[in-house]
N, C-alpha and C positions, 0 to 999 in steps of 0.2 A: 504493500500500500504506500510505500514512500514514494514510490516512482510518480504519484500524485503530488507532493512538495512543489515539483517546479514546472508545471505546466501551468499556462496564462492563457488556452485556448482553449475553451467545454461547448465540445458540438453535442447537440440531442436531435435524434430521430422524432417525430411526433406522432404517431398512431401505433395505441399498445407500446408506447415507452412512456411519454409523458402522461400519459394516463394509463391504468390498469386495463387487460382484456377485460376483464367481469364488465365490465361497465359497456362491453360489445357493440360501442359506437361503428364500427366498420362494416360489422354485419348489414347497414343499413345502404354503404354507400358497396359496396357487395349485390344488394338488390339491383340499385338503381343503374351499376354496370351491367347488371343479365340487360336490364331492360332498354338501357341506350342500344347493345350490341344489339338485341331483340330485333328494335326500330328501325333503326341504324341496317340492317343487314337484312333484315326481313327474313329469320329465322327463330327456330323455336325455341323455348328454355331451354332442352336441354342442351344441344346444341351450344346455344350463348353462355353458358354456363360451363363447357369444356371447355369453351376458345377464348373465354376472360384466363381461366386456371393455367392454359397454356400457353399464352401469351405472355401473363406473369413468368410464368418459368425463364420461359424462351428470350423474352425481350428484356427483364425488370418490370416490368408494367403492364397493365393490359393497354395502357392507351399505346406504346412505342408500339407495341404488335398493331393494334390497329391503323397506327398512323404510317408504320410500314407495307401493309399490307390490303389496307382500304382504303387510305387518302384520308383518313377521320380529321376534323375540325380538332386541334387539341382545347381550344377555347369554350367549343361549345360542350364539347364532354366534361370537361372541368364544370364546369355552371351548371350541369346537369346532374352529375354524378355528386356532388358537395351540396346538394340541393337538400339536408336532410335535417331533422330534430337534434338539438344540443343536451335535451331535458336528461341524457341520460349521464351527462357527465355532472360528477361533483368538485367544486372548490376544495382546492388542499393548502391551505395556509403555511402549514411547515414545509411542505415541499417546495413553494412558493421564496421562503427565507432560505433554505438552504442553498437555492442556485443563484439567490442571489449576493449571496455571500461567495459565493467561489472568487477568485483570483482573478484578474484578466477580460476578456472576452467572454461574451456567453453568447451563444446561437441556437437557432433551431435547423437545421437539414430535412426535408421531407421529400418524400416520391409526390405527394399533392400538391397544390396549390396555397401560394402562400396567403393569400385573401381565407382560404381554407383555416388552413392554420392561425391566422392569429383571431378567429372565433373557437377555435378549441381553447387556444389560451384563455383568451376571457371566460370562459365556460370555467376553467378548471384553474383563475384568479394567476394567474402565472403571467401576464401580460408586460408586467414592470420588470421582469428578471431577466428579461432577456435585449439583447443588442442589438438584436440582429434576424430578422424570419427569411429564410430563402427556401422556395418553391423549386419543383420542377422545372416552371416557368425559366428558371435564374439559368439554366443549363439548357436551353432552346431546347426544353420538352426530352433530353438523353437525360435518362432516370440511373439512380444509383441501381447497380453495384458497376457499372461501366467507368471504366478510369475515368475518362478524359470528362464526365459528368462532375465527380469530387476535382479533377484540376481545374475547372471553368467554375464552381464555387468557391474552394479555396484561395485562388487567384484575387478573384472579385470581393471576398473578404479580407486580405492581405494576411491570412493566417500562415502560418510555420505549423507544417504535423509535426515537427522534431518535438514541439512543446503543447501538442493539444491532445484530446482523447475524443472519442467518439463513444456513444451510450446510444444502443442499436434493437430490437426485437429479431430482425433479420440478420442471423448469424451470416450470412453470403455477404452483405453488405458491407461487412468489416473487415473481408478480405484488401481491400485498397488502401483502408485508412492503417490495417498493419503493415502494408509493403512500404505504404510512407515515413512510416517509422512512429505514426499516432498510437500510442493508448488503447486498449479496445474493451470495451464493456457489453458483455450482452445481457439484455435486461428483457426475459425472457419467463414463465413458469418453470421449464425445464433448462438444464443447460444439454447445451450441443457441444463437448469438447471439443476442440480444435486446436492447430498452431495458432492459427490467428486471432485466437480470441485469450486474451488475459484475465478477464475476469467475468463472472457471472452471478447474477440476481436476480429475484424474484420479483424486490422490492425495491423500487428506487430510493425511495425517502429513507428507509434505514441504510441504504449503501453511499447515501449522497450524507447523512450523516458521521456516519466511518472517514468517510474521507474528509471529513471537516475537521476531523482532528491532526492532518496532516496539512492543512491550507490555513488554518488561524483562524478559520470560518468560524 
């Protein structure tokens, strides 16, 4: 845990990291992808519902797969697919002081949109803790785990991975931020061992407090 001491740059994923699964915000915007693809393609659930899961695999996203392979509007699927109820997310006050207290820089990274993301913040009172929100959007729609996605953010944020860490649900995703030399946290129910990943939790709040004993937090 000391390897925390001198890092000045904290990236967070935002779906099912900054917030807990149980709270299954995603499962919604999950629907609303069967049913853009549905639309969109003029095919049936089942169907739209293979070629979202495989697309994800394949592309990072279901939008890259569609947008390589259908021409899809990445704007209109964004507005469409983010189109969903917040009611299910709660405010976390400590988790809220804990990242804001971290050292340095503090960001969000997401595969959605950053208009997306900072109504989950406010949803879940995190809004003031952070720097910085960069979308998809910020990397012309090339979604993580693809290098030159984290190089075309990092860049545009003036961040150093030699001093940052990343805190991920998608263990793949953190294959890059370890080649760069970043920190890697999977924040996950389960852990998925790996080289690339250094550490693992369940719970972010109790892991972002551990390491506040090593930041002065």
């Amino acid at each position: 845990m000391k390897r925390f001491e001198r890092l000045r740059a904290w990236v967070f994923d935002l779906d099912n990291t900054l917030y807990p699964p149980h709270m299954r915000l995603f499962d919604q915007i999950e629907v609303k992808m069967n049913s853009f693809v549905m639309n969109t393609l003029g095919i049936g659930h089942a169907e739209a519902d293979e070629m979202r899961s495989l697309y994800w695999r394949e592309h990072g996203t279901t939008l890259a797969g569609l947008m390589q392979n259908h021409g899809v509007d990445p704007v209109a699927y964004m507005d469409e697919v983010h189109d969903i109820s917040f009611d299910a997310l709660e405010p976390d006050p400590h988790l809220a002081e804990l990242i804001a207290a971290l050292p340095g820089r503090r960001i969000v990274y997401t595969n959605g949109s950053a208009p997306y993301a900072a109504r989950v913040l406010k949803a879940r009172g995190l809004s003031d803790a952070f720097d910085a929100i960069y979308g998809v959007e910020h990397a012309d729609y090339l979604p993580k785990p693809h290098a030159s996605a984290f190089d075309r953010i990092f860049a545009l944020d003036g961040l150093s991975p030699a001093e940052a860490v990343m805190f991920e649900d998608d263990s793949r995703n953190l294959e890059v931020p370890h080649a760069l030399g970043m920190t890697t946290v999977h924040v996950a129910p389960e852990p998925a061992p790996a080289e690339h990943i250094h550490h693992h939790t369940d719970n972010l709040t109790a892991f972002l407090k551990k390491v506040s004993k090593y930041t002065g937090g």
